[in-house]
RODO-2510 file (C-alpha; in nm, 4 decimals, decimal comma):
residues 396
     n   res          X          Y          Z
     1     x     2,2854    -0,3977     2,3258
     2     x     2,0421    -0,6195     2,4978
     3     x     1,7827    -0,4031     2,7283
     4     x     1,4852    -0,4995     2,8861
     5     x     1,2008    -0,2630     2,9530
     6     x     0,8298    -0,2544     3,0160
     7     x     0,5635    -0,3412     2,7030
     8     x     0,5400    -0,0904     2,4553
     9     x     0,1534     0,1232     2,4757
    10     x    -0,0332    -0,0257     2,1539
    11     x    -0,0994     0,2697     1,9206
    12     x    -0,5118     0,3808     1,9241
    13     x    -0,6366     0,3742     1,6490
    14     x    -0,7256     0,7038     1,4503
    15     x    -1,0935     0,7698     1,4531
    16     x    -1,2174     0,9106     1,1490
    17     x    -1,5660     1,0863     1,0878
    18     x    -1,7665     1,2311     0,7842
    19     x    -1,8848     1,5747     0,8689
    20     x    -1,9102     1,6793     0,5712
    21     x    -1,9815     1,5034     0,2673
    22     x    -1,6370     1,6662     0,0706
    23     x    -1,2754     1,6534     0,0650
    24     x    -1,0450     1,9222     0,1139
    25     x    -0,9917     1,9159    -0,2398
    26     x    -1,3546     1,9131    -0,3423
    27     x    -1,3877     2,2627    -0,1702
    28     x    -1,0941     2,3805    -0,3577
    29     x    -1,1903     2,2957    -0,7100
    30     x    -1,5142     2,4113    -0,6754
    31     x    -1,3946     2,7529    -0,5174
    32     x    -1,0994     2,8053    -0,8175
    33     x    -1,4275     2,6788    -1,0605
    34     x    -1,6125     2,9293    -0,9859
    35     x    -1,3702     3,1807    -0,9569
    36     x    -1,2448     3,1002    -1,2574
    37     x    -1,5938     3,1127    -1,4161
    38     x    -1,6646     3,4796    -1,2516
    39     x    -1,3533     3,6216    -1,3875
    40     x    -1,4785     3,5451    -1,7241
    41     x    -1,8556     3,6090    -1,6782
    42     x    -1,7275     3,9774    -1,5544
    43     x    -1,5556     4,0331    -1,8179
    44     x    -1,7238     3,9337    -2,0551
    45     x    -2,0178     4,0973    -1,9198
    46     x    -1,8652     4,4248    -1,9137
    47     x    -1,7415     4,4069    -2,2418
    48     x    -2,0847     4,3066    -2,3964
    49     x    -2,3315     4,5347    -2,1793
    50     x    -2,1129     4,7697    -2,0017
    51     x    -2,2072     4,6181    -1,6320
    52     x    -2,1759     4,3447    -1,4528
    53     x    -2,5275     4,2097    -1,3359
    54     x    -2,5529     4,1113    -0,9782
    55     x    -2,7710     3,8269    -1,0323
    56     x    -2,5902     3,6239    -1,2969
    57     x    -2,2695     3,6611    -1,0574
    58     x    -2,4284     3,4697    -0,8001
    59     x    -2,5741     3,2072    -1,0379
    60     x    -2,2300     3,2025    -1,1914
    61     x    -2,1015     3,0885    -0,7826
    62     x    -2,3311     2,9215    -0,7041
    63     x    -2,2973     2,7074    -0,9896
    64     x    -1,9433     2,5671    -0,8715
    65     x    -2,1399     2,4574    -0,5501
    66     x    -2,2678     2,0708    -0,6752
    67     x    -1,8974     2,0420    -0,7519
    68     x    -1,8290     1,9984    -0,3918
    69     x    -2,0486     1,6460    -0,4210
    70     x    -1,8635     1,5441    -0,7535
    71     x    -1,7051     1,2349    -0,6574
    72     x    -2,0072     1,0762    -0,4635
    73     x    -2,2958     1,2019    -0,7143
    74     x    -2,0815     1,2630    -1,0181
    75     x    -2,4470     1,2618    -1,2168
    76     x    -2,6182     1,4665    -0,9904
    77     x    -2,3863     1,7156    -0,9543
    78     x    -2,3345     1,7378    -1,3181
    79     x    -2,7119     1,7944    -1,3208
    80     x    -2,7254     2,0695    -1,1004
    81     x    -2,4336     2,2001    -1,2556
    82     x    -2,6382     2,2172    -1,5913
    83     x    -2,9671     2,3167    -1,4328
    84     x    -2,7681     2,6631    -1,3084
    85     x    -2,6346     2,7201    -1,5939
    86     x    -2,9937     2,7184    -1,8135
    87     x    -3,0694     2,9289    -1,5073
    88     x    -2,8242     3,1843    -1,6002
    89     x    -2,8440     3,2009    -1,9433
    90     x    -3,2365     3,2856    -1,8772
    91     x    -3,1384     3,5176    -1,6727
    92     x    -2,8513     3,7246    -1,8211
    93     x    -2,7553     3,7603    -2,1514
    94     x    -2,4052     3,5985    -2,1393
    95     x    -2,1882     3,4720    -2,4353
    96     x    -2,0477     3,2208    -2,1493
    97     x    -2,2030     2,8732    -2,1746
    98     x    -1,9434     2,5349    -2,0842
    99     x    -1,7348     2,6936    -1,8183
   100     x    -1,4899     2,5412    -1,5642
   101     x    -1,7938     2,4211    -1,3282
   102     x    -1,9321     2,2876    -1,6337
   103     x    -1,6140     2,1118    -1,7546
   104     x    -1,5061     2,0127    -1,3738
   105     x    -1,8891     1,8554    -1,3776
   106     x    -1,8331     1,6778    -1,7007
   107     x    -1,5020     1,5270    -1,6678
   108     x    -1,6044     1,3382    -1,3311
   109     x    -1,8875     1,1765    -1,4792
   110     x    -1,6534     1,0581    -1,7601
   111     x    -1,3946     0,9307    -1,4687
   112     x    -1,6608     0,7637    -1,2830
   113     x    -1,9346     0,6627    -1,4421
   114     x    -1,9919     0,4239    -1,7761
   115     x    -1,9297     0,4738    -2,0934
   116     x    -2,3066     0,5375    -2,2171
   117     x    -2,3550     0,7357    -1,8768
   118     x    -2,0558     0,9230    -1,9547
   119     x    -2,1934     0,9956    -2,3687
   120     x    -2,5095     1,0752    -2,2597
   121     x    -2,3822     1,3380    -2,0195
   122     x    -2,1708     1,5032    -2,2680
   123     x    -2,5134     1,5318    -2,5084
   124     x    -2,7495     1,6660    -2,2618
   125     x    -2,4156     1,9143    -2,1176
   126     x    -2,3852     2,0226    -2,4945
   127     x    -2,7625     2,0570    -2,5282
   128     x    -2,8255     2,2164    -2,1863
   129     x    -2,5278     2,4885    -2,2405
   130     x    -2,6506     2,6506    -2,5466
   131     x    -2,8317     2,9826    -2,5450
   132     x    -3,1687     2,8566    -2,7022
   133     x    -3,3190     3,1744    -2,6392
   134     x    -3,1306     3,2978    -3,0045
   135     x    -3,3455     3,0515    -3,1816
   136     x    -3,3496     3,0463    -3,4898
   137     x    -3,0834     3,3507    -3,4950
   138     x    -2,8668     3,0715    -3,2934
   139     x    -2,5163     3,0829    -3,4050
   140     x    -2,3045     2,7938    -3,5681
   141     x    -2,0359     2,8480    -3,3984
   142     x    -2,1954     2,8611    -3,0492
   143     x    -2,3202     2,4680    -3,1141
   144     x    -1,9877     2,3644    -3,2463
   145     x    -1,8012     2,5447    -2,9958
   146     x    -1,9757     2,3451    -2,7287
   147     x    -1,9901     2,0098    -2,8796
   148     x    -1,5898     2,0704    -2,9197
   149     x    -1,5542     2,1360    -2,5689
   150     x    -1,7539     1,8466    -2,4326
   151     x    -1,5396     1,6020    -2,7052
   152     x    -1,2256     1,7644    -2,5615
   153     x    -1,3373     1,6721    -2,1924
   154     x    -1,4620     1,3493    -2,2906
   155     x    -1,1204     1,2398    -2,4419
   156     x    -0,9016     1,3809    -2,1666
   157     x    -1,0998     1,1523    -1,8781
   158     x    -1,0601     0,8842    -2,1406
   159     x    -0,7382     0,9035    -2,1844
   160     x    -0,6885     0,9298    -1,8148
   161     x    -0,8692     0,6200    -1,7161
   162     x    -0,6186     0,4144    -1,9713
   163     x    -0,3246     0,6268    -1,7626
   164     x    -0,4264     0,5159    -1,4357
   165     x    -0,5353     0,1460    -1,5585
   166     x    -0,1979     0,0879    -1,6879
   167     x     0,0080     0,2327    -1,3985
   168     x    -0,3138    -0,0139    -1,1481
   169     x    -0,1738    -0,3190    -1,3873
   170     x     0,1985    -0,2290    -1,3877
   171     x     0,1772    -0,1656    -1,0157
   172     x     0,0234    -0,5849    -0,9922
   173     x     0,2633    -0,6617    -1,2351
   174     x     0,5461    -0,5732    -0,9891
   175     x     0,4008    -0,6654    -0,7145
   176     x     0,3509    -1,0027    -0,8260
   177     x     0,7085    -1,0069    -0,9552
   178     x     0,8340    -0,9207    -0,5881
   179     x     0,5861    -1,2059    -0,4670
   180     x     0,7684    -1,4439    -0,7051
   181     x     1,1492    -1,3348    -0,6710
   182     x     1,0775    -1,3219    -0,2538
   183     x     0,9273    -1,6985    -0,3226
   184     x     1,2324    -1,7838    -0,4855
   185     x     1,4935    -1,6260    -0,2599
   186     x     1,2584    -1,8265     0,0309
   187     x     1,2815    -2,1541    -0,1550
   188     x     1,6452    -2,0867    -0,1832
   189     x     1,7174    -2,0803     0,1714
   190     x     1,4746    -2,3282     0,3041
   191     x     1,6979    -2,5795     0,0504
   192     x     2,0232    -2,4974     0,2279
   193     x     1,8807    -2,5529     0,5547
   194     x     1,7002    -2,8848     0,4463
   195     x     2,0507    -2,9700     0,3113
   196     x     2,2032    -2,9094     0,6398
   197     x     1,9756    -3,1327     0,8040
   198     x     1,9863    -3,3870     0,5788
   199     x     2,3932    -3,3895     0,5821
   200     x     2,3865    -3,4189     1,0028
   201     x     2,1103    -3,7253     0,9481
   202     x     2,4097    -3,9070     0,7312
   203     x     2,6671    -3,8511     1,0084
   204     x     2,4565    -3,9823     1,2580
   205     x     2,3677    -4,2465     1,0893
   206     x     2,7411    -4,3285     1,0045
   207     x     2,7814    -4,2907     1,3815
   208     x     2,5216    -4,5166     1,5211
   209     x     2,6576    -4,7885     1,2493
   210     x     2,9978    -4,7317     1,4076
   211     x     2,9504    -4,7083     1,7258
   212     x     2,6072    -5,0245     1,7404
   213     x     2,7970    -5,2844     1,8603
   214     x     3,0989    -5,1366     2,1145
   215     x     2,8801    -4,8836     2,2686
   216     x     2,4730    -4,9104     2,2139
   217     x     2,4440    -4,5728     2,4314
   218     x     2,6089    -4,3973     2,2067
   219     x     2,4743    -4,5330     1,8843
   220     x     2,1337    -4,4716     2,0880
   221     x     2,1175    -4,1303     2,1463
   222     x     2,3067    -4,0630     1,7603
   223     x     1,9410    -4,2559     1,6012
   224     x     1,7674    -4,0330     1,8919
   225     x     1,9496    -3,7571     1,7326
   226     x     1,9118    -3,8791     1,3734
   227     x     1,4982    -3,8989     1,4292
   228     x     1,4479    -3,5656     1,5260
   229     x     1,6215    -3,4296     1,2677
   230     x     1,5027    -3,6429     0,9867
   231     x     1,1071    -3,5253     1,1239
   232     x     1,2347    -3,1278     1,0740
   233     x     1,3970    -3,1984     0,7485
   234     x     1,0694    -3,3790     0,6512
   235     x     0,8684    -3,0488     0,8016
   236     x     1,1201    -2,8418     0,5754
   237     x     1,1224    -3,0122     0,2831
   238     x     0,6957    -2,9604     0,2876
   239     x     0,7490    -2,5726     0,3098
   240     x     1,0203    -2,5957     0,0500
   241     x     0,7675    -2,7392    -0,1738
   242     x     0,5177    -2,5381    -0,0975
   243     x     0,6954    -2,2140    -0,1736
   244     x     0,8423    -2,4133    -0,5090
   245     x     0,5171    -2,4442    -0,6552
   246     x     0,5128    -2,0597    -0,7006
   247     x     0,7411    -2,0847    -0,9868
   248     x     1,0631    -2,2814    -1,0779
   249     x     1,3113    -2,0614    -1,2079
   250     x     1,6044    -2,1685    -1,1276
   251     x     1,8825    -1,8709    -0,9875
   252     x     2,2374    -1,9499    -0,9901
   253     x     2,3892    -1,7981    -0,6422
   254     x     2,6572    -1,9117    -0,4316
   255     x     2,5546    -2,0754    -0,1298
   256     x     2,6553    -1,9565     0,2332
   257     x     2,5540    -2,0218     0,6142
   258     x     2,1668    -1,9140     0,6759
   259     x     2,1479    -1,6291     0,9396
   260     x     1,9205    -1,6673     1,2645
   261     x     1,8403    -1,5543     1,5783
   262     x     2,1737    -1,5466     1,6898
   263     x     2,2969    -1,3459     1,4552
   264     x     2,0044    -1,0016     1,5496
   265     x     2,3305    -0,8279     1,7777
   266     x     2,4865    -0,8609     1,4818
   267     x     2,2500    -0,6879     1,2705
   268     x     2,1232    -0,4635     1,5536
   269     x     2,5607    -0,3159     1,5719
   270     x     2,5115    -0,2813     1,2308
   271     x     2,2069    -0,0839     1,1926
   272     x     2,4054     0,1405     1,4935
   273     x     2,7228     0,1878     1,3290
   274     x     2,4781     0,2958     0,9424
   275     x     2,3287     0,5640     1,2063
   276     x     1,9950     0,4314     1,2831
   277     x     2,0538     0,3892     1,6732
   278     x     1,9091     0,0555     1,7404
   279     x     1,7756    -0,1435     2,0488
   280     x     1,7667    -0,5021     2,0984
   281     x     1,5357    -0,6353     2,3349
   282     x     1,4854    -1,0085     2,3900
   283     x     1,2221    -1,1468     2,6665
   284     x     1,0785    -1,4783     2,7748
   285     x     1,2734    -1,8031     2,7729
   286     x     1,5322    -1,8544     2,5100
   287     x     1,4883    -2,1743     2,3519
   288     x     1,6751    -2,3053     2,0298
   289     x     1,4362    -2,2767     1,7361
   290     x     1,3864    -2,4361     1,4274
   291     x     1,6126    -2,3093     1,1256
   292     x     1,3736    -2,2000     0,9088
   293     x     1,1999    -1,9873     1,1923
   294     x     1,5172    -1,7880     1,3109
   295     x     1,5882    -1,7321     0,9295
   296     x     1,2382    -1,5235     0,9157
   297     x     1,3217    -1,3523     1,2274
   298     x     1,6212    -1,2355     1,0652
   299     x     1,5017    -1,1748     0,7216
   300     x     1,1767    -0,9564     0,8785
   301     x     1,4442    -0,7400     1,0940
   302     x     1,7041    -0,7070     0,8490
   303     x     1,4121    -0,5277     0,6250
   304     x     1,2187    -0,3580     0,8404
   305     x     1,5752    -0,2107     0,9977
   306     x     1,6607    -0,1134     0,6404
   307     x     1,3283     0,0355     0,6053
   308     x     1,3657     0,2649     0,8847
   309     x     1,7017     0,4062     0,7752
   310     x     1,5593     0,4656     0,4477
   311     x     1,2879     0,6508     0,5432
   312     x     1,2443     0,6782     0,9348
   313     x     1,5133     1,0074     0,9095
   314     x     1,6542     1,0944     1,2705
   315     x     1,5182     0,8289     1,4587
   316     x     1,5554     0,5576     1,7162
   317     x     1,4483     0,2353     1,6314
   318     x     1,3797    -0,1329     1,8711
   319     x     1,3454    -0,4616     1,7835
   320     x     1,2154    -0,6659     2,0349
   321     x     1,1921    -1,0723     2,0167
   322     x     0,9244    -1,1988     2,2718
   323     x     0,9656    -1,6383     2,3456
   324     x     0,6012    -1,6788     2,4117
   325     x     0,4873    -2,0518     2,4623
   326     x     0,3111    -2,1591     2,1842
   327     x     0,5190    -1,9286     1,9221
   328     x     0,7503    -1,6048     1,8844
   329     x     0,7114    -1,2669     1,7876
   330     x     0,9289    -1,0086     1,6323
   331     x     0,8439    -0,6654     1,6666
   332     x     1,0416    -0,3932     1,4943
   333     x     0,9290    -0,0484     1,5819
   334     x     1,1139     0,3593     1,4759
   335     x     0,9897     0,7279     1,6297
   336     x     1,0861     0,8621     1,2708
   337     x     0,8575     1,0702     1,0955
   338     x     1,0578     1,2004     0,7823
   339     x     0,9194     1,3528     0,4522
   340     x     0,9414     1,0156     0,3272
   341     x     0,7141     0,8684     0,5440
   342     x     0,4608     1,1617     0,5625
   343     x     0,4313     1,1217     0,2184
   344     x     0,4139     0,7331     0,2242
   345     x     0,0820     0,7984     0,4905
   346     x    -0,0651     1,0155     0,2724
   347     x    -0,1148     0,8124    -0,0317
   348     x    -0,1826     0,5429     0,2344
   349     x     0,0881     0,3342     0,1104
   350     x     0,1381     0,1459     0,4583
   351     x     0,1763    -0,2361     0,3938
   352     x     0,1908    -0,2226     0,0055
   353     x     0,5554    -0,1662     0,0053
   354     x     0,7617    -0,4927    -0,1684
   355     x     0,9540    -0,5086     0,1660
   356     x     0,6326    -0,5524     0,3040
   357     x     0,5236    -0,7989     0,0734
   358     x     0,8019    -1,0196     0,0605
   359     x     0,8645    -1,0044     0,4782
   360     x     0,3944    -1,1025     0,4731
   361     x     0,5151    -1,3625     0,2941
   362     x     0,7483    -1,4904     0,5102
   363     x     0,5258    -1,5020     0,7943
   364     x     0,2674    -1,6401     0,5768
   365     x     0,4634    -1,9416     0,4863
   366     x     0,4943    -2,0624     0,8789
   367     x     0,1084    -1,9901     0,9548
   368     x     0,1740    -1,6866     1,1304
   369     x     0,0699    -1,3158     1,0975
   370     x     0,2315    -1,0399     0,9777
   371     x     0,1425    -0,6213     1,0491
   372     x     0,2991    -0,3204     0,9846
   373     x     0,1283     0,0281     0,9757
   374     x     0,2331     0,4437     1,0653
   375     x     0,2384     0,4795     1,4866
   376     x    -0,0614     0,7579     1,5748
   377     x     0,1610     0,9942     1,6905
   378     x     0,5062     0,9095     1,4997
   379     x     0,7250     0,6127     1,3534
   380     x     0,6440     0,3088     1,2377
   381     x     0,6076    -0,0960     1,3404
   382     x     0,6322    -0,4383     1,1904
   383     x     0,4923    -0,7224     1,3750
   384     x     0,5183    -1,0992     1,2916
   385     x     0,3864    -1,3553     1,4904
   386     x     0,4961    -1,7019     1,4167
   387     x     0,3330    -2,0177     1,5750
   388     x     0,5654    -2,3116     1,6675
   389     x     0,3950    -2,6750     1,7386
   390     x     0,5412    -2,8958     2,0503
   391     x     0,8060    -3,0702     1,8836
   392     x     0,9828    -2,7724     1,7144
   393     x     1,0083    -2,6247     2,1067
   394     x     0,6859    -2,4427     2,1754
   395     x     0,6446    -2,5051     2,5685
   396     x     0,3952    -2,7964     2,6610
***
């Protein structure tokens, strides 16, 4: 169906402050850190001496405290961390010494910091966390019992940081695999349609040589004809080459009639009858555009309309196609807000999807600009803006 209604509000954008200088999740390791840590200092305290001493249970908290600064002073807080502890152990008598604040501490400075950074840490945590006050009746055990414990945290954030730089590279891998096999499909297309053109320039022409000398009208307006579509065949051909220099592998695929703008109620039905109900709303002048321009239009709906059934759940969805005069611009929008897409928002996965990238790449290759991004309140929009010069029917 083909509506027409008033200009959709732009979403605001989300203002974000830094009150505090923690996450959510800072607060909670550093609260089940140190209650993990008083658990054991309380028990191990009333096993040893019979009480539990007042003072060493707050040293014990408030030693979980720098965690709540771990990620943006991973070295300080690891300092404070250790400084607390050789507070405690002072203090108290206390056969606790690398505890979870300790090994919280520890294993962010391994994460985020350098490799010498990171070794040095682990010597001055080992060094810091023993109960020197035993000297020389200082325990074996004790030493190599920390020095395990600071190897054991150093290899886990190791082995970590190869995790996540293998699934960073695997995740560029694909992406740049999507890049290539969108390229491809793009170079594909932009062939037929540079075919097509090329085939009407040879009628034409066979025309005009037919018709030249009982009817120069006619042979007239077939060259007129012939011209204009030699100069788009010429601008296709460029693009096609363009995109071809991305890769040449060659993909075997049967040929068929490239989609356009005429064919978005067709699309639009479809996406209705697959139970996403969908709007189409066109505005402006319609004007014919070129082939390769209406196949982008239809490629960037098609996707985005696939996008929202996948993950939009019970929503309504609009595609609106705005005929402005020096370009057009396709805007696909949903009201969905399924589990899908809360999660999507928070890993802040909008625009990395290989949808996404292959649709940016589409607009990319006709100069335009391409946007998609989570509504404030719900849903979410694609917008491609495509510029059109005078001769390919932008308005003068």
């Amino acid at each position: 169906m083909v509506t027409t209604s008033p200009e959709p509000r732009a979403p605001q954008t989300p203002q974000s402050g830094d009150a505090v200088p923690w996450t959510r999740n800072d607060g909670l390791v550093a609260i089940g850190a140190g209650v993990m840590d008083l658990i054991s200092f309380s028990f191990a305290s009333q096993a040893e001496q019979g009480e539990v001493p007042v003072a060493g249970c707050v040293l014990v908290v408030a030693a979980a405290l720098p965690l709540l600064v771990r990620r943006r002073a991973p070295v300080l807080g690891l300092a404070a961390v250790l400084l607390l502890g050789i507070g405690l152990t002072l203090t108290v008598p206390t056969p606790q010494h690398f505890g979870a604040a300790a090994v919280v501490a520890l294993y962010t400075v391994v994460r985020l910091r350098s490799a010498p950074v990171a070794a040095a840490s682990a010597a001055c945590a080992v060094a810091a966390l023993i109960d020197w006050t035993k000297w020389p009746r200082l325990s074996l055990m004790e030493v190599a019992g920390n020095i395990l414990a600071a190897v054991i945290v150093v290899i886990a954030a190791a082995v970590m940081n190869r995790w996540q730089r293998d699934i960073a590279a695997n995740r560029r891998l694909l992406a740049d695999r999507a890049v290539a096999a969108e390229r491809r499909r793009i170079a594909r297309e932009l062939h037929d349609i540079v075919a097509h053109h090329i085939t009407t320039m040879q009628l034409m022409a066979g025309g005009a040589r037919a018709n030249l000398a009982r009817d120069p009208e006619v042979a007239r307006e077939a060259l007129v004809e012939l011209e204009g579509s030699g100069r788009m065949a010429l601008r296709e051909m460029r693009q096609l080459l363009d995109v071809l220099r991305a890769g040449d592998e060659a993909e075997d695929e049967p040929t068929a009639p490239q989609p356009g703008i005429a064919d978005l109620e067709r699309i639009v039905a479809e996406s209705c009858r697959a139970g996403l109900p969908t709007a189409l709303d066109i505005r402006g002048s319609e004007r014919p555009l070129p082939p390769s321009v209406g196949l982008t239009v239809f490629r960037i709906v098609q996707e985005s309309l696939t996008n929202a059934r996948k993950y939009a759940g019970e929503a309504r969805a609009r595609v609106r196609l705005a005929y402005e005069p020096d370009g057009v611009v396709v805007e696909v929008s949903d009201d969905g807000a399924g589990a899908d897409a809360g999660l999507a928002r928070a890993a802040g996965a909008t625009g990395s999807g290989y949808g996404l990238v292959g649709m940016r790449e589409r607009a990319a290759l006709h100069g335009g600009t391409f946007e998609a991004g989570f509504l404030e309140e719900a849903g979410f929009r694609v917008t491609a803006r495509l510029p059109l010069t005078a001769d390919e029917g932008a308005l003068r």
